[in-house]
N, C-alpha and C positions, 0 to 999 in steps of 0.2 A: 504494500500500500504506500502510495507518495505520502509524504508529509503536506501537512497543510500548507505551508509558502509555497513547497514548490509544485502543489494540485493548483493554488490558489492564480499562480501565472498561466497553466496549463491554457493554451487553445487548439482548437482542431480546424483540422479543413480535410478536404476529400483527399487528400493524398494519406491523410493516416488510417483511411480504410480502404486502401488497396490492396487487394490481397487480402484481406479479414477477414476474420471468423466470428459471428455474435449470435443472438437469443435474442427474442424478443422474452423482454422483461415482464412478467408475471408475478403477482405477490406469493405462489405457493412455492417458486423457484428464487425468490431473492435470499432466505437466508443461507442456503446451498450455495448462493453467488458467492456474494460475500465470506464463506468460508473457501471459495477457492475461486478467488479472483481473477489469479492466471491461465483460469480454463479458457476464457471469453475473449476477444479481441475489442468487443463494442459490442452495446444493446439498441435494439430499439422497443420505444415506449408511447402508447396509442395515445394518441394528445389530446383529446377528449376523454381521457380517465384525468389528465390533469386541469382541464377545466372546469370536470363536475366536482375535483376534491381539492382542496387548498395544501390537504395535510398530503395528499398523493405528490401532489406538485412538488414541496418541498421535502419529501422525499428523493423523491427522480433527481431535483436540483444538487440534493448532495452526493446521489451517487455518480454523477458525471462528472466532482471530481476526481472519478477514480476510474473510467471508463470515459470514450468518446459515445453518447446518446442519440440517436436519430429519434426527431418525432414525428409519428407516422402516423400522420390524418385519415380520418374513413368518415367525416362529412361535410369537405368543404360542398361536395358536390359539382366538379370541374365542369361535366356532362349536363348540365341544367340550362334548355336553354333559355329560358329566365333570368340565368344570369347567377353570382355566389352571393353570398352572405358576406360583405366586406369586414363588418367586426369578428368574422370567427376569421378569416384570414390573418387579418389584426393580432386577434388573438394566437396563431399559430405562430407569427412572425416573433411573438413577445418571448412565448416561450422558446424558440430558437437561439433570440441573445438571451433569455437567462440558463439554455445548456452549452451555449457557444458552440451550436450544432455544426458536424459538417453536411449535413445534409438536411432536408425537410423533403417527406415524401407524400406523394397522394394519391389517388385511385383514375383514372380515364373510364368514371362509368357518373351515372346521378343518383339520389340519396333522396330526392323531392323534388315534387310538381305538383302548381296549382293549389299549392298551400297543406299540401300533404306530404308528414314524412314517412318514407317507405319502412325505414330501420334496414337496406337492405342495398350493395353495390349494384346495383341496377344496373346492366349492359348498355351501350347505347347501340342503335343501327351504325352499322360500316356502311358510312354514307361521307360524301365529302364536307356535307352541310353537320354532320357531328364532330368532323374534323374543326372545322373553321368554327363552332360553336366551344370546344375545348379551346382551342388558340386564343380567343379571345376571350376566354373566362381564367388562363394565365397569364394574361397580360395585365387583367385586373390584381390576378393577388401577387404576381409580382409585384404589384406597387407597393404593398403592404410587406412584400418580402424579397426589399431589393440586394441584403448582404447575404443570403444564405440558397445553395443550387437546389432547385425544385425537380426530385425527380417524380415521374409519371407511371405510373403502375398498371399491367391487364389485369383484366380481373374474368375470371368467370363465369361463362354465361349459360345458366341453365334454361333460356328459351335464346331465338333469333327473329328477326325481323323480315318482313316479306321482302323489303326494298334493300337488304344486306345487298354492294354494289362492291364490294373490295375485301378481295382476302385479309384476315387478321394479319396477319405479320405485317401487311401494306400497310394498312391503317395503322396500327404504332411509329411506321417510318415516316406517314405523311405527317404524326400527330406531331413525332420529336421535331421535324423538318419546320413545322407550321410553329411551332410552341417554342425553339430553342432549349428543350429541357431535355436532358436522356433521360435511359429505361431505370427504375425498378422492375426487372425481370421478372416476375412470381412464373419460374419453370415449372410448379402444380396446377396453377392455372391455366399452364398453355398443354400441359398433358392431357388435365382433363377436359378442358374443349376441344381438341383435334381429338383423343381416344373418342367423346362422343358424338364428335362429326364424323366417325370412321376413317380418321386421316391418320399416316402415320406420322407421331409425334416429333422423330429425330429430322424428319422432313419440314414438318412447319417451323421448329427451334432453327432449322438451316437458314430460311427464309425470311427471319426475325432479321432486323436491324441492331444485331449483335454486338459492334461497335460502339452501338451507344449504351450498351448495358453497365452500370456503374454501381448496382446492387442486384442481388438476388437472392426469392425467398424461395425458400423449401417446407413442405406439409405435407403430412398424410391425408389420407381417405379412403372409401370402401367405396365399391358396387353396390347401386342396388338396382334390383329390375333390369339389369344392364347397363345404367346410369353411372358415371361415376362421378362423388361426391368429394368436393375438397373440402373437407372434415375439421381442420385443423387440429384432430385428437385423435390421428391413430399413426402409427410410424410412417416414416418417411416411405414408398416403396420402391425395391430395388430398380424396376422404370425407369421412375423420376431419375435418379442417379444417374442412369445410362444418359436422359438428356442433359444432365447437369454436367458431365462430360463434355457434349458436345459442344455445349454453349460454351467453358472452360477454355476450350481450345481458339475459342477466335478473342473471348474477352477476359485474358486470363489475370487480370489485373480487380475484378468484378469481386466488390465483397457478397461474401454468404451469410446468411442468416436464415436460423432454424426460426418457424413459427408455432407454436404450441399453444390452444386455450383450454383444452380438456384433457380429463385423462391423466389426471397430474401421478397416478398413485406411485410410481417407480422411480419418482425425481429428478432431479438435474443428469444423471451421469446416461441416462436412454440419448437426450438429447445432443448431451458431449460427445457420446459415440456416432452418431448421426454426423457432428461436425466433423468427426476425424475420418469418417467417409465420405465426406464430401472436398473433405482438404488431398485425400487420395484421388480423386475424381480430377484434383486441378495438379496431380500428379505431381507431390508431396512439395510443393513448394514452398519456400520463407514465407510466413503469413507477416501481414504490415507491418507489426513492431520488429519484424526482422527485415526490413528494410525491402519490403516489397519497391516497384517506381509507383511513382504518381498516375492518375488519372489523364486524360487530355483535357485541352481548355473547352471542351463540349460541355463540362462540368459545372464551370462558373455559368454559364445558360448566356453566355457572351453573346450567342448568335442567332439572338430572340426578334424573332418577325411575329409576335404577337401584339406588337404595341402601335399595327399599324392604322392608317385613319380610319374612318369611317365604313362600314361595309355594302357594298352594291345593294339597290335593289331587291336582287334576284335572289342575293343572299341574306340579305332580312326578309324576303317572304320565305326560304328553304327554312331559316330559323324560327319562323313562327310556327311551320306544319310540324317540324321538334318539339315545340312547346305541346303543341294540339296530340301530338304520339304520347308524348311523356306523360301528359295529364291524363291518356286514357288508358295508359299503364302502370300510371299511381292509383287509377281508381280500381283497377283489375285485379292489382296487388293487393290493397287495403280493405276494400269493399268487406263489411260484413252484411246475412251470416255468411259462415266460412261456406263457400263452395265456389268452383273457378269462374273467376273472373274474364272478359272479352277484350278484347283491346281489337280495334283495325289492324290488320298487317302483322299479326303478333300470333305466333304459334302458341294456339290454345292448351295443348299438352305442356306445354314448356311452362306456360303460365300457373299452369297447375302443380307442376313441379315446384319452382319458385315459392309459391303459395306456404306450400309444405315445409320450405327451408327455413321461410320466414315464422314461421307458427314454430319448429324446432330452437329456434335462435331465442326467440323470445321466452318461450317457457326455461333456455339454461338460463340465460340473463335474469330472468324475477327469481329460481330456483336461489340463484345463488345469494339473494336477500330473506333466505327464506332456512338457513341455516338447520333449524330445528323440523322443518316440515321434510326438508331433504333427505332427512333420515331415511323415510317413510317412504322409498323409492319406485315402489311397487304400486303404493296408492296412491303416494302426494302426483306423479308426472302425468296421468292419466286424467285426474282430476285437474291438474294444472295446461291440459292440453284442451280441453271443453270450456275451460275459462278465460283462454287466450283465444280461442278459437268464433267465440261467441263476441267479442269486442275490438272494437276498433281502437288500434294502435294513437295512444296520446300523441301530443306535436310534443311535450316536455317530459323528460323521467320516466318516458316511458314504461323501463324496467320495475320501476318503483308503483307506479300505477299496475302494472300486472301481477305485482306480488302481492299489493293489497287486496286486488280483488281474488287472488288466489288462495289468500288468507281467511278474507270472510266466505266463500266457499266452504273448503275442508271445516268451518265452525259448526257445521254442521252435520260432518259427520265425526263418529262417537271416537274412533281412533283416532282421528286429526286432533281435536276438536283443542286439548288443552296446547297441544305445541302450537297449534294454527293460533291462540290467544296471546301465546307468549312471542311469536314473533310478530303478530299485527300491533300488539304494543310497541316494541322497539322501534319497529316503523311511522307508530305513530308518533315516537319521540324523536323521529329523525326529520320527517315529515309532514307537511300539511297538507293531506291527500283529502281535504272537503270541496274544492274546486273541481273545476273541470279538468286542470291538470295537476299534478303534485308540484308543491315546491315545498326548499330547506327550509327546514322550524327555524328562525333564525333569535325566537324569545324561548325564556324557560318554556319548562314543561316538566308535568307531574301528571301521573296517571295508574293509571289502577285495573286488572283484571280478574276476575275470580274464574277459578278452575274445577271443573266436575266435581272434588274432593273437598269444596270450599276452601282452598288454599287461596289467597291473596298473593298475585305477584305486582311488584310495585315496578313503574321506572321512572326516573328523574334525569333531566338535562335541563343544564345552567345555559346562558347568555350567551346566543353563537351558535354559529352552522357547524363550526367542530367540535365544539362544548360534549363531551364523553357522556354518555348515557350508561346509568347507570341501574340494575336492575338488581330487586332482590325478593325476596318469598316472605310470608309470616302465615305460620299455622292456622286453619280456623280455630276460633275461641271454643270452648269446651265447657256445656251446660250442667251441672250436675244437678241429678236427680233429685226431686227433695227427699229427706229422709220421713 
């Protein structure tokens, strides 16, 4: 571990993850980190955990002086064409100089339309009019994020679009060409969309704009129905590897990182084996602190034609029928009750898929505010599947509103019933879920539940969105008989 002076001067730029090896940083894998530091080369850390927590934040803050930190966006929503959210740009940018990142990364798909948010990386059509609608939604949060390289990410597409006019690989090339920004590679994501396009993989990975790849991620997943699913909670599969080679070979300077959100039970060292096959993959070379070269100057996003004037006609009405697509693929997606949704031009199997991913995503996500109900894995997910299923996804805290209403669910049934009490209190000292959407309790709070057994459990939090909540029990009173 550096000492504090000399962490305290420490800065980073893309050249100290060339060649790298990292993790995406999870709290059931930090004190593993931390107890072996020198596994890691650098982490990356989802930057919207450090928006919703102040205490996450200054977490992250300090472990990047010990580590180079990338933070990896998943809702600027670059693909919108409506356009971003400049204060969360803002807010990416902030958090960039307080990890003195060398990178900031983020997805080439959209997250909301039409005032809905999906909770979900949304594809966009390989259209030239999605190209020119991402260029110019980084030219926007370049502004907001002029000192640090913006790289752009595939993502996964469990349905396609009628009017898809350009192969994947093309469309990341025009995107990097059009944006100035290079790849985050996700080589899972390009497996699993050529595995189920029926294309072979090491062929689309050839075709990729490989050059400009300056990270890449690695993640597991399974089949189902034929499908396959990029999971991010089951091993890496041997596959992937084989393209992770190939890629290796043209951009052999491209940091790796393992991504992991499930499935924690086996720890940190699954993950480090993973790295150490994929550091054989780039055919055992010096990783960055062993003086891997530098990146090229594609890096700094030097050669940005995003910022150019005004766009044709022709291209504000392509971008309006984006907008009109998007909105009736936010409603397809989100629409309750649950059954598939239609979009124009949008493969209705896919959408149904999709659908599916989203209702799985959501129930981990509230699961895991739900600590004591999780136990109960057999009854709480099922039940947790009919309550997510039956409601429409909040615009805030989502995760927080599905746990709640996951909580007074299970209240009523007799096995749930006392864990479903004692975490719908804690949430309710965490939160104000009487609205339409939850937001942080930011005054005290004092509250009180009674338990099948007339147990009392109590919990209290002090002044403040961080203010520790605190929970404890008192026996019911005990009547004696008269004599």
């Amino acid at each position: 571990m550096r000492s504090a002076s000399t962490a305290s001067a420490r800065t980073t730029s893309p050249a100290d993850l060339a060649g790298a090896h990292g993790i995406g940083l999870r709290k059931e894998l930090t004190r593993e980190l931390l107890a072996d530091p020198e596994g890691v080369d650098f982490l990356e850390v989802v930057a919207e955990a450090c928006f919703s927590s102040a205490r996450t934040r200054r977490e992250v803050v300090a472990l990047s002086e010990r580590w180079p930190i990338v933070p990896h966006g998943i809702k600027l929503s670059l693909g919108s064409a409506e356009g971003i959210d400049l204060d969360h740009a803002r807010r990416l940018a902030a958090l960039a100089r307080d990890l003195r990142a060398p990178y900031v990364s983020e997805h080439v798909a959209f997250t909301r339309a039409s005032g809905r948010e999906i909770g979900h990386l949304t594809p966009l059509p390989r259209t030239a009019s999605a190209v020119e609608v991402v260029a110019r939604n980084v030219g926007r949060a370049r502004a907001a994020l002029p000192d640090t390289p913006l790289l752009l990410e595939n993502v996964a597409a469990p349905f396609g679009y009628a009017e898809d006019s350009i192969p994947e690989p093309e469309l990341y090339a025009l995107v990097c060409e059009a944006s100035g920004c290079d790849l985050l590679l996700d080589v899972s994501n390009l497996y699993a969309n050529a595995v189920n396009a029926g294309l072979d993989p090491l062929e689309v990975a050839r075709a990729y704009p490989l050059e400009r790849a300056r990270m890449i991620h690695l993640a597991g997943g399974v089949f189902e129905d034929g499908f396959y699913f990029d999971t991010h909670a089951h091993d890496v599969p041997e596959a992937i590897f084989e393209v992770l080679a190939a890629v290796l070979a043209r951009a052999p300077e491209a940091a790796v990182l393992i991504e992991r959100d499930g499935h924690f039970g086996a720890g940190l060292a699954p993950r480090l084996a993973e790295l150490a096959r994929a550091n054989a993959c780039r055919g055992g070379r010096a990783s960055a602190r062993q003086g891997a070269g530098a990146p090229t100057a594609h890096a700094a996003g030097t050669r940005s034609t995003s910022t150019r004037g005004a766009a044709h006609p022709e291209q504000e009405g392509a971008a309006a029928r984006l907008e009109v697509l998007q909105a009736e693929v936010a409603r397809a997606l989100t629409d309750t009750p649950r059954q598939p949704g239609a979009a124009a031009g949008v493969d209705a199997a896919g959408v149904a898929r999709a659908r599916t991913i989203l209702e799985r995503k959501r129930v981990e996500e509230a699961l895991a505010h739900l600590p004591r109900l999780s136990r109960h894995v057999d009854e709480a997910r099922p039940l947790a599947h009919a309550s997510v299923g039956a409601r429409a996804r909040t615009s805030r805290l989502a995760s927080i509103a599905d746990a709640v209403a996951i909580a007074e669910r299970a209240r009523s049934e007799r096995t749930l019933a006392d864990d479903a009490e004692r975490d719908l209190l804690v949430l309710r000292a965490r939160f104000d879920a009487t609205g339409a959407d939850p937001a942080p309790r930011r005054g005290p709070f004092v509250g009180r539940a009674v338990l099948s057994n007339g147990t009392s459990t109590w919990a209290t939090k002090g002044l403040g969105e961080e203010a520790t909540v605190r929970v404890w029990g008192r026996a019911p009173a005990v009547t004696k008989a008269p004599v």
